[in-house]
BAPAVO-520474 format. One line per 4 residues: number of its first residue (from 0); their letters; for each residue y, x, z of N, C-alpha, C. Coordinates in steps of 0.001 Angstrom, whole numbers, plus 500000, padded with zeros to 6 digits. Each point is the difference from the previous one (the first is absolute). Layout:
BEGIN
NUM) a) Y/X/Z/Y/X/Z/Y/X/Z  ...
//
This chain:
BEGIN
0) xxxx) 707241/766219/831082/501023/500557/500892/499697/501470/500286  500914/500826/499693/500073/501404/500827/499645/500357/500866  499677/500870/500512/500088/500669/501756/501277/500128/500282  500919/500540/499121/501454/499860/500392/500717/498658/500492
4) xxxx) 499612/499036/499113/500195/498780/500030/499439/499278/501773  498694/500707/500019/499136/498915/501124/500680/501043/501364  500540/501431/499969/500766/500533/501058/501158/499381/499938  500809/499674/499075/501578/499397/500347/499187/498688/501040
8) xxxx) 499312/498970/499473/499842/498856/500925/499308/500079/501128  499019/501336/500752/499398/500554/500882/501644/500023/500857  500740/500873/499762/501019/500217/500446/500663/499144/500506  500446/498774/499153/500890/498591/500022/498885/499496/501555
12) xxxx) 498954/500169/499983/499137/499264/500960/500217/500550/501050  499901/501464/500167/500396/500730/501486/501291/499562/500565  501148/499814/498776/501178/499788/501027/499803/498828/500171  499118/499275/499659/500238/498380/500529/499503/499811/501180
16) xxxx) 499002/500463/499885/499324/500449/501652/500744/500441/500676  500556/500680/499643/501226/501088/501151/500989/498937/500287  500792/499442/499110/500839/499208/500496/499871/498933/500442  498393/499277/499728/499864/498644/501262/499514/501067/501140
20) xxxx) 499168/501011/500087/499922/500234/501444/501350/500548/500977  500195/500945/499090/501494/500474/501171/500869/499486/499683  500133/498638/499011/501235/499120/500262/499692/499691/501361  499520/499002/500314/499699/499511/501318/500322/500943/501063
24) xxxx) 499618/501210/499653/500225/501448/501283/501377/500187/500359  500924/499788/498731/500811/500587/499931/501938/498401/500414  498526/499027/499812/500838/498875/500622/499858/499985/501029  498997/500110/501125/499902/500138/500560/500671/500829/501617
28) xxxx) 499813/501475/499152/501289/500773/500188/501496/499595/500359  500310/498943/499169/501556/499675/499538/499867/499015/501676  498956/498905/499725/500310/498662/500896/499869/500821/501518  499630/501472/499933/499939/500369/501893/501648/499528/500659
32) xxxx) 500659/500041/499119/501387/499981/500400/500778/498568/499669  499343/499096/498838/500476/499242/499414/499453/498804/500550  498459/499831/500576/499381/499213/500786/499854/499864/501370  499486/501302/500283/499413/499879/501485/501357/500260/501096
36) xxxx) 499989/499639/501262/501128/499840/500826/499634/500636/501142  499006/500781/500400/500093/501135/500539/498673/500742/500063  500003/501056/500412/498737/501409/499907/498754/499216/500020  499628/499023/500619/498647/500015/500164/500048/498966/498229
40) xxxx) 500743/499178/499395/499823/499347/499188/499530/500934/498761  501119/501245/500145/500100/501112/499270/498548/500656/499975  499448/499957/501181/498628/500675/500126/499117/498906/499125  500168/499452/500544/498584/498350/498819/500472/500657/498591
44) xxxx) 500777/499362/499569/500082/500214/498389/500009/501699/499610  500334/500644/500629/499310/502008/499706/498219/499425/499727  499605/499749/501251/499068/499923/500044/498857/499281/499141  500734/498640/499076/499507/499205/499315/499641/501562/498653
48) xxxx) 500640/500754/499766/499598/501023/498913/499487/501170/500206  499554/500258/501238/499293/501183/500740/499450/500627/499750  498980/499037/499963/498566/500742/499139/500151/499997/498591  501043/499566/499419/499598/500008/498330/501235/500454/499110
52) xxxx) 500955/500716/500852/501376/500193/499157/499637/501761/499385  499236/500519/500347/500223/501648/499938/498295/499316/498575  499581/499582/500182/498671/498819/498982/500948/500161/498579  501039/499210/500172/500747/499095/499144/500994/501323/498551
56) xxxx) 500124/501036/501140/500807/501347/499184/499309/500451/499189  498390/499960/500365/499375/500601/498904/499599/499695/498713  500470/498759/499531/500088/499566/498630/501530/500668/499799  501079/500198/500420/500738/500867/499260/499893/501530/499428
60) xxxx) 498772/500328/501236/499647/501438/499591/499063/499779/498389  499593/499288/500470/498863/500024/498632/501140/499873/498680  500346/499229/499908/501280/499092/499237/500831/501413/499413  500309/500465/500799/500987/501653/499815/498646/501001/499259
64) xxxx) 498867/499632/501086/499365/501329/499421/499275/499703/498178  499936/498409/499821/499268/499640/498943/500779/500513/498695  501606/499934/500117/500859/499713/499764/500364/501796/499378  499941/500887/501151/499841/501637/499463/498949/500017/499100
68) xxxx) 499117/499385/500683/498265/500774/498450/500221/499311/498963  500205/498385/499714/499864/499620/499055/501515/499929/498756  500998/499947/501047/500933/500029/498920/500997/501286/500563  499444/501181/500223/501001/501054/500600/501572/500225/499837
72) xxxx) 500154/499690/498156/501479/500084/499483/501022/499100/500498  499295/498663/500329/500308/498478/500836/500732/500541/501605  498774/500742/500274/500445/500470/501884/500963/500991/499541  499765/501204/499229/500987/501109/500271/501470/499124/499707
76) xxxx) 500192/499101/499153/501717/499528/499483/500149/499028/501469  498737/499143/500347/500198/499353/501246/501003/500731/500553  498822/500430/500561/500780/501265/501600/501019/500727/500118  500165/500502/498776/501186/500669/499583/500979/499707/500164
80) xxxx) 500019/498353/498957/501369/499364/499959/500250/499247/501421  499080/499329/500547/500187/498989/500973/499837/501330/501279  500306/500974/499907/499593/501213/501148/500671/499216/501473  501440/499870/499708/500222/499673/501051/500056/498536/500841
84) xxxx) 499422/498807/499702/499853/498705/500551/498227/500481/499982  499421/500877/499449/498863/499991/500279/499688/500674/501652  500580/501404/499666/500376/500551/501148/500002/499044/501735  501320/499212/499298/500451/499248/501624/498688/499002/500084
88) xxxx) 499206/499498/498921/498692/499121/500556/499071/500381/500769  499751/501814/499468/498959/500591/500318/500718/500216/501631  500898/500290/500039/500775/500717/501483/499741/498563/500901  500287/498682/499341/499608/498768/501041/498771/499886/500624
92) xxxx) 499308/500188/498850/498192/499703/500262/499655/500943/500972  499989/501332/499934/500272/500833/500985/500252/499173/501445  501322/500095/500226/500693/499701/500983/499937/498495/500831  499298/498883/498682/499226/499113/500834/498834/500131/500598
96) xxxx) 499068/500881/499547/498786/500632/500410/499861/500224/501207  501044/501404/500017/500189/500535/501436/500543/498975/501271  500593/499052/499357/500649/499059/500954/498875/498858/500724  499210/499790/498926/499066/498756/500604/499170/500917/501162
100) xxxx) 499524/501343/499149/499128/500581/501201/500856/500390/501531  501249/500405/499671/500722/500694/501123/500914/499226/500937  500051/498725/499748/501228/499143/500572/499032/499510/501227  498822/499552/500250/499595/499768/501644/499782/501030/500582
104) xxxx) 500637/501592/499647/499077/501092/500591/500675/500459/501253  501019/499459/500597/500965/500188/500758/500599/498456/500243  500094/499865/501200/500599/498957/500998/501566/500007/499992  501010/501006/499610/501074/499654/499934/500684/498993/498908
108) xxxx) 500791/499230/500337/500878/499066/499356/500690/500617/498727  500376/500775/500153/501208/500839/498909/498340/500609/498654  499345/500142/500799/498836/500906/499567/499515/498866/498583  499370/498995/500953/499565/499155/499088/501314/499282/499181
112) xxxx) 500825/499601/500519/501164/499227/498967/500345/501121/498543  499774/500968/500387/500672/501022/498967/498378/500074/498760  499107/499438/500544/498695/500542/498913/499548/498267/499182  500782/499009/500902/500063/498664/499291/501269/500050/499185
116) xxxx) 501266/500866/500059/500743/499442/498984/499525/500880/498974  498985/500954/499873/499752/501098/499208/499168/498718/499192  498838/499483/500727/499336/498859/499755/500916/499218/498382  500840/499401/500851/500472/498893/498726/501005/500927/499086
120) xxxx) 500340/500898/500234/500868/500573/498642/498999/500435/499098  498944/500703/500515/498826/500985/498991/499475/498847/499437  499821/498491/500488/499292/499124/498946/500972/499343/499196  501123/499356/500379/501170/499411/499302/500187/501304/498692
124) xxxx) 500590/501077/500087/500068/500929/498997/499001/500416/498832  499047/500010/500605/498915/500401/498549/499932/498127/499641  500128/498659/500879/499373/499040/499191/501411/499202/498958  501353/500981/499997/500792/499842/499446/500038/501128/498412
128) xxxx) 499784/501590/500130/499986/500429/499558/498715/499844/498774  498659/499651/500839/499419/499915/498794/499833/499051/498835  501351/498869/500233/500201/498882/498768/500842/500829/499127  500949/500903/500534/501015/500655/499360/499887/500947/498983
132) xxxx) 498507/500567/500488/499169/501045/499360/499609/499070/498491  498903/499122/500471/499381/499229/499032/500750/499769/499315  501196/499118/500088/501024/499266/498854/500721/501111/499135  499906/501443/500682/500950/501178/498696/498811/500106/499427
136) xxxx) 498589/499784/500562/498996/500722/498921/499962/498709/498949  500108/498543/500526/499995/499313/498551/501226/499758/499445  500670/500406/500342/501554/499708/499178/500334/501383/499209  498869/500859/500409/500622/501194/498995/500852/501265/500965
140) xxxx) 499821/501349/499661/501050/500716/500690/500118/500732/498815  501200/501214/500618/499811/500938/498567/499197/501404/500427  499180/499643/498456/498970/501270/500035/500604/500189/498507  499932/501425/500009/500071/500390/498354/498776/500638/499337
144) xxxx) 500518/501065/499387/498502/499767/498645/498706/500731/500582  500383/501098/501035/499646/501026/501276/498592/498926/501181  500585/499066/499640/499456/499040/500928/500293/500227/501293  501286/500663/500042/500619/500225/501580/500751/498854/499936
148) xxxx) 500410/499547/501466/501224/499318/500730/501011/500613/499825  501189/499388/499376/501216/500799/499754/501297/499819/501063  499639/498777/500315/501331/499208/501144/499791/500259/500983  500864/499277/501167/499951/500397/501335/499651/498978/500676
152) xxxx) 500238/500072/501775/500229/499626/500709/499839/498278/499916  501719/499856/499576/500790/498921/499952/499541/499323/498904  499497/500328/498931/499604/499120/499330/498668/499076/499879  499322/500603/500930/498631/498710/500491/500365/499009/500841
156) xxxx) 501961/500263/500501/500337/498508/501048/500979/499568/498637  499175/499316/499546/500221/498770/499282/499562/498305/500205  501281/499251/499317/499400/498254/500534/499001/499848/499705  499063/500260/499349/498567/499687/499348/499580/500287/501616
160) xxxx) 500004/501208/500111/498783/501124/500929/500178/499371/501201  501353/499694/500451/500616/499604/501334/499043/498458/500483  500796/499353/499204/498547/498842/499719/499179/500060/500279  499320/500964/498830/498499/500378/500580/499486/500027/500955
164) xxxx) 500824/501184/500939/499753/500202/501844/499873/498979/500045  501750/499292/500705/499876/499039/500584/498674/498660/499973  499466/499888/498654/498752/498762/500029/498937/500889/500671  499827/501048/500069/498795/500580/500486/500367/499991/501486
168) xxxx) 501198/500478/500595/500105/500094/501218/500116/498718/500302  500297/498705/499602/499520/498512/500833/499501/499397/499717  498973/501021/498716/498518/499106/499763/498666/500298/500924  500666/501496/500292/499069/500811/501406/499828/499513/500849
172) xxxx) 501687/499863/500333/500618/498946/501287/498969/498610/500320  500010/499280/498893/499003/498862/500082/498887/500050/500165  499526/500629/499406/498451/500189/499818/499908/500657/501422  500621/500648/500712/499686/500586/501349/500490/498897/501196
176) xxxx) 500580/499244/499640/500555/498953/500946/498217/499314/499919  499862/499330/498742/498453/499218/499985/499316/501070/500330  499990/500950/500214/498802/500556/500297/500142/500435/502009  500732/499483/500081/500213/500106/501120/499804/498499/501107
180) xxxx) 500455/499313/499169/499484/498498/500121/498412/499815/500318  499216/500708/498834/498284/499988/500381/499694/500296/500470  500776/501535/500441/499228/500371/501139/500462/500324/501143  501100/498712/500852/500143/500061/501139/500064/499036/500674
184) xxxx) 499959/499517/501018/499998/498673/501004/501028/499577/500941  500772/499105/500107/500618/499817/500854/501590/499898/499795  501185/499913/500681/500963/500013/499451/500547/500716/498896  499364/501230/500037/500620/501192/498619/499316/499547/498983
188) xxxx) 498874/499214/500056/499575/499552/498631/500492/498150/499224  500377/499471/501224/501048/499225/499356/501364/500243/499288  500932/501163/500983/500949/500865/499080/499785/500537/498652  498985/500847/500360/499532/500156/498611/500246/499356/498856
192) xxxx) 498963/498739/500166/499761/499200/499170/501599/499625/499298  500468/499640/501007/501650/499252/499708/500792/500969/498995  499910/501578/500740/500717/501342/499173/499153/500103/498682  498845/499466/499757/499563/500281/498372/500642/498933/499261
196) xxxx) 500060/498879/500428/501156/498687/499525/500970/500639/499567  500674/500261/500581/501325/500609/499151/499844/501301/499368  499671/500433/500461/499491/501467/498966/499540/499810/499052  498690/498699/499385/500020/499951/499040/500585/499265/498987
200) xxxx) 501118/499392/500702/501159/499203/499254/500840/501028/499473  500455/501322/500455/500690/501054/499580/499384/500639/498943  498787/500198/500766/499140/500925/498735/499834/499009/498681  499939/498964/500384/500026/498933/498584/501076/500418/498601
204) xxxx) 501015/500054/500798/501260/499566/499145/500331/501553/499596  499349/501126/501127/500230/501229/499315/499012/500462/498640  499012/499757/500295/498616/500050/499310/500134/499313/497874  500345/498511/500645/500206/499671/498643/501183/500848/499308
208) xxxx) 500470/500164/500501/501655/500614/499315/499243/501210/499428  499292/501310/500889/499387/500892/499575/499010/499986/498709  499219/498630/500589/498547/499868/498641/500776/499589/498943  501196/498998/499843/500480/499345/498634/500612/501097/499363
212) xxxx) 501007/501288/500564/500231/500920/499820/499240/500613/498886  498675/500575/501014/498949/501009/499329/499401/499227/498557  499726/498632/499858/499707/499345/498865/500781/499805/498891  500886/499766/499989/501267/500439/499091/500135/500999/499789
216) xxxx) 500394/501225/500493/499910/501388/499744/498805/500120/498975  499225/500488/500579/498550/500436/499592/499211/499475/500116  499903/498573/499867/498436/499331/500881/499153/499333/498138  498954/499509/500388/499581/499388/499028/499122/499088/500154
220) xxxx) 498703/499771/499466/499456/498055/500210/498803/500724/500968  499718/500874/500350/499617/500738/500988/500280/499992/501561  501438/500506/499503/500758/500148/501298/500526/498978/500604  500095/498965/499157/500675/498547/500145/499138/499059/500909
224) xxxx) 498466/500387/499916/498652/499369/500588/500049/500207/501068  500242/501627/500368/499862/500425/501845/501465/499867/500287  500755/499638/499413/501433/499446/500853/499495/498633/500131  499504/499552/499312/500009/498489/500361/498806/500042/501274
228) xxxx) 499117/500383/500127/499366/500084/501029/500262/500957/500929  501018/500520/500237/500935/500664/500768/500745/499326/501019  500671/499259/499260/501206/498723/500441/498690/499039/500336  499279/499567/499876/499244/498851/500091/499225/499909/501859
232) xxxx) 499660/501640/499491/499410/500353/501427/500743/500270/501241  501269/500216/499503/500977/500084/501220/500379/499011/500101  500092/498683/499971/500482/498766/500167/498909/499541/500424  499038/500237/499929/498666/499375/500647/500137/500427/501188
236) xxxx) 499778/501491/500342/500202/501062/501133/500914/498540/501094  501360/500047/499304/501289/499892/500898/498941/498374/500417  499702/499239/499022/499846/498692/500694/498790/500073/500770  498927/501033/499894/499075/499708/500676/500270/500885/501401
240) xxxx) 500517/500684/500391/500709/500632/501099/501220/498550/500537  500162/499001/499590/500975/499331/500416/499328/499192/500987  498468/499582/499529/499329/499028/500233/499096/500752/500827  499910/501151/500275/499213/500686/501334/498998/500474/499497
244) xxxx) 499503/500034/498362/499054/500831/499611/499991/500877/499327  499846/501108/501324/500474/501735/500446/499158/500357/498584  498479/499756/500298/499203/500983/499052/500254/499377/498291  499962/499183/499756/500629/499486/498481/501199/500873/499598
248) xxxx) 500830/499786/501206/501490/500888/499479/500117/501172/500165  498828/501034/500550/499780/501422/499972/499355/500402/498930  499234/498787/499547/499354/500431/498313/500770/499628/499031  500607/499492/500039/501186/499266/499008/500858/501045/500252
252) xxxx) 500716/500570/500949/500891/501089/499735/499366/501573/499597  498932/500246/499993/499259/500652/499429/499799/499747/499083  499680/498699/498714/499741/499930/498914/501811/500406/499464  500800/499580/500884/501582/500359/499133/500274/501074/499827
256) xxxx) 499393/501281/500743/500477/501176/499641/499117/500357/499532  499030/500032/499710/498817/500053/498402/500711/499820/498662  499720/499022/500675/500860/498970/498191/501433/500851/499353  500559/499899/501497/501833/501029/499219/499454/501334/500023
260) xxxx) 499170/500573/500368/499646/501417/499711/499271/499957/498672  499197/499157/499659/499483/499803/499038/500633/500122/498705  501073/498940/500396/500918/499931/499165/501087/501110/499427  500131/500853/501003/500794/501453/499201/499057/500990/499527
264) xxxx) 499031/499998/500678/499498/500669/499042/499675/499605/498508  499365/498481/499745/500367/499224/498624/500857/500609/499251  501559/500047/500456/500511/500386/499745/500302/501199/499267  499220/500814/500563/500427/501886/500033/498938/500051/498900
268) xxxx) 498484/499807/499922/499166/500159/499067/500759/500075/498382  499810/500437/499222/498893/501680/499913/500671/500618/500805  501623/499817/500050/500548/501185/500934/499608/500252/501632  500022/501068/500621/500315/500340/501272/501261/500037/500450
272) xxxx) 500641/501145/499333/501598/500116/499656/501049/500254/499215  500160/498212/500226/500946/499998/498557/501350/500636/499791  500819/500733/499292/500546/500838/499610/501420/498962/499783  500877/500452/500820/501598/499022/499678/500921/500729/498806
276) xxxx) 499378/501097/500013/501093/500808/498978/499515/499454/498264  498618/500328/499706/499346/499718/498942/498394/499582/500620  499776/499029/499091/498763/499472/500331/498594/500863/499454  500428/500758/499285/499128/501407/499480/499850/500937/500807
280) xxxx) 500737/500221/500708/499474/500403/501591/499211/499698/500808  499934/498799/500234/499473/499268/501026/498639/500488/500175  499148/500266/500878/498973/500385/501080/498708/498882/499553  499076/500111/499264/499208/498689/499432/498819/500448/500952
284) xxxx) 498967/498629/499980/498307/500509/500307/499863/501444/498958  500463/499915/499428/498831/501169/498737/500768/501185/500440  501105/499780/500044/500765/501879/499912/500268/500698/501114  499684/498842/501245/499955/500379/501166/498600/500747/500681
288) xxxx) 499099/499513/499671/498836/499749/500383/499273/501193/499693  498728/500601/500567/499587/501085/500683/498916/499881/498957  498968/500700/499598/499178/500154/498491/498936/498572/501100  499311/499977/498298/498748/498641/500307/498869/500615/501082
292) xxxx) 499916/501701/499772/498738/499857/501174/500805/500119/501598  501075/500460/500033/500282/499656/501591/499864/498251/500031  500661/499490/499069/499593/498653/500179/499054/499579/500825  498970/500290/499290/498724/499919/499921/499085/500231/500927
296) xxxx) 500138/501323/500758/499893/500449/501110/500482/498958/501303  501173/499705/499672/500737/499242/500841/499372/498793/500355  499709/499267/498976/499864/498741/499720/498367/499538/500669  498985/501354/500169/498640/500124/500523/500896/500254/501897
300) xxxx) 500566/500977/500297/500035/499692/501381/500434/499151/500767  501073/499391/499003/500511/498856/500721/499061/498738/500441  499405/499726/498639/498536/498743/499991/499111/500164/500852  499876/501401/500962/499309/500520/501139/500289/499586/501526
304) xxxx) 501579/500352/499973/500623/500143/501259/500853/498596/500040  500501/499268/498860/500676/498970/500377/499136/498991/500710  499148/499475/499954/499061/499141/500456/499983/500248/501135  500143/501093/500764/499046/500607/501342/501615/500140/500572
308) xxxx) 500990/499832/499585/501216/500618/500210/500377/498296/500777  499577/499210/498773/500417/498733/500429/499321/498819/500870  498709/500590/500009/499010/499137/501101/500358/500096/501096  500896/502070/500444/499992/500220/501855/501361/499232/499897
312) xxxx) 500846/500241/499262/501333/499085/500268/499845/498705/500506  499134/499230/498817/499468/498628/500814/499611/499776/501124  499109/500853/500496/499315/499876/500895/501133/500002/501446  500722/501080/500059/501059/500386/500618/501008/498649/500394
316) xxxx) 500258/498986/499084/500979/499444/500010/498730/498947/500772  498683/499831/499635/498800/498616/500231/500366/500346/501922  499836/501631/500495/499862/500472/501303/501159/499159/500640  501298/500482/499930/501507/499457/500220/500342/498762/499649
320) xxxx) 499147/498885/499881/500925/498832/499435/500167/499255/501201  500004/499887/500801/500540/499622/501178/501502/499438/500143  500571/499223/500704/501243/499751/500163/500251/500708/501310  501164/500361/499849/500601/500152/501153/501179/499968/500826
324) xxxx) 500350/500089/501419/501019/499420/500342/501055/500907/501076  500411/499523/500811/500932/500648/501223/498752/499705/501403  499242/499234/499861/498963/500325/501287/499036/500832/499922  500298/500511/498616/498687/500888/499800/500611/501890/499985
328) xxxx) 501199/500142/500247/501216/501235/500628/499385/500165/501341  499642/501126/500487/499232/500158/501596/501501/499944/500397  501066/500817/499514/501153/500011/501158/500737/498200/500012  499560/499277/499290/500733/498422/500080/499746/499868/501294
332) xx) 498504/500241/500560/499454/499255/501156/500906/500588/501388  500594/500779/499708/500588/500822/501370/501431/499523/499765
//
């Protein structure tokens, strides 16, 4: 195997990380409005991601930054073409940021209501947009011989891409409902429980439609393996969340967005980005990719810092595993 080769699947691994951790963040986000039934409920579940949501962003930084060194031609057509849904993600992440820190900083009503609806739009939007993203990069956009993006706008909202979102935004949805389930007590965590029930009955029927999709298209005896353990693990998820076991169905919905991430990228290999106009275009590991000694270079700091990167994360989440509830809000007691 290549260094080119072992960076495309370095890569495939960061966003998987990224998307089981700030799925959950970003469901989370969604259920402040969709679950909880008033401020202090709203405060528990903020709070269930406190310590670990600003944690969780930094596998996208890496992910973006791995993504410039090792396959630069990959990021420049990225960014370029996807400029503007990239744009409005980056403007969310932002703007949820500022919101988690700034919404108890002031006692007025209007104050805080206005930095919780900032709350659920900045996570609902990027956990819609970034299926939309993914599905034009495996379905192809048009790049020509330049290896520029030639189209616009309107043509990354396509049924493929739309799809796409949508399973990501109520596969988030789920996975943040169970993860909200583990870690809280008391009436909001029976709701919970009940709101991942149907959520992952939705996400079911959206999900397969998406994976049978992507396998037909482009899939192969590869891709066919992590769909099947895709679908397998989300049906586990849904039944073991039915039956009250939170932590089974937080790893089970974590193994599902592995597996379907897994699975497009399957997909995309050799390509990064495949080319809708001509397939002689298309964006490969080799023609994308940055010479063997940045590789190389690369490939020594990472084997340094990933380890040490991933022990404090652990550790972080070992500190916080706590459940928590509405008696544990100082203002409940008043």
């Amino acid at each position: 195997m290549e260094l080119h080769d072992v960076w495309f699947v370095l890569i495939a691994v960061l966003w998987i990380g990224y998307f089981f951790l700030e799925g959950f963040d970003f469901g989370i986000g969604v259920l402040t409005k969709l679950l909880a039934r008033n401020r202090v409920e709203k405060r528990v579940l903020i709070n269930t991601i406190g310590p670990v949501w600003d944690g969780n962003e930094v596998w996208l930084l890496t992910a973006g930054g791995a993504t410039f060194a090792a396959f630069p031609e990959w990021y420049a057509t990225l960014f370029s073409g996807f400029y503007l849904p990239l744009l409005i993600i980056l403007i969310c992440l932002i703007v949820r940021g500022v919101a988690f820190e700034y919404r108890a900083k002031r006692p007025e009503e209007r104050w805080q209501t206005n930095w919780e609806h900032a709350i659920f739009w900045t996570s609902l939007i990027p956990a819609l947009l970034w299926g939309v993203a993914f599905g034009n990069i495996v379905r192809g956009v048009k790049i020509d011989a330049h290896k520029e993006y030639v189209g616009n706008f309107w043509d990354l909202l396509n049924p493929y891409a739309i799809l796409g979102g949508l399973v990501t935004l109520t596969l988030f949805t789920f996975h943040g409902a169970v993860f909200a389930s583990l870690k809280t007590v008391g009436d909001i965590r029976v709701r919970a429980r009940k709101m991942a029930l149907g959520l992952g009955l939705v996400t079911a029927v959206l999900a397969l439609g998406f994976l049978i999709w992507t396998q037909a298209d482009k899939g192969d005896g590869k891709s066919l393996i992590a769909m099947i353990v895709a679908v397998l693990a989300l049906v586990g998820a849904i039944a073991a969340i039915r039956i009250g076991r939170e932590g089974w169905s937080f790893a089970l919905s974590g193994i599902t967005i592995a597996a379907a991430v897994a699975m497009l990228f399957l997909t995309l290999f050799p390509n990064v980005m495949p080319s809708s106009l001509n397939a002689e275009w298309s964006l490969t590991v080799t023609n994308a990719s940055s010479s063997p000694y940045t590789l190389k270079i690369m490939t020594w700091c990472a084997g340094v810092a990933t380890p040490v990167v991933l022990l404090y994360q652990s550790w972080t989440y070992w500190v916080f595993r706590k459940r928590i509830g509405t008696q544990h809000i100082a203002d409940a007691a008043h």
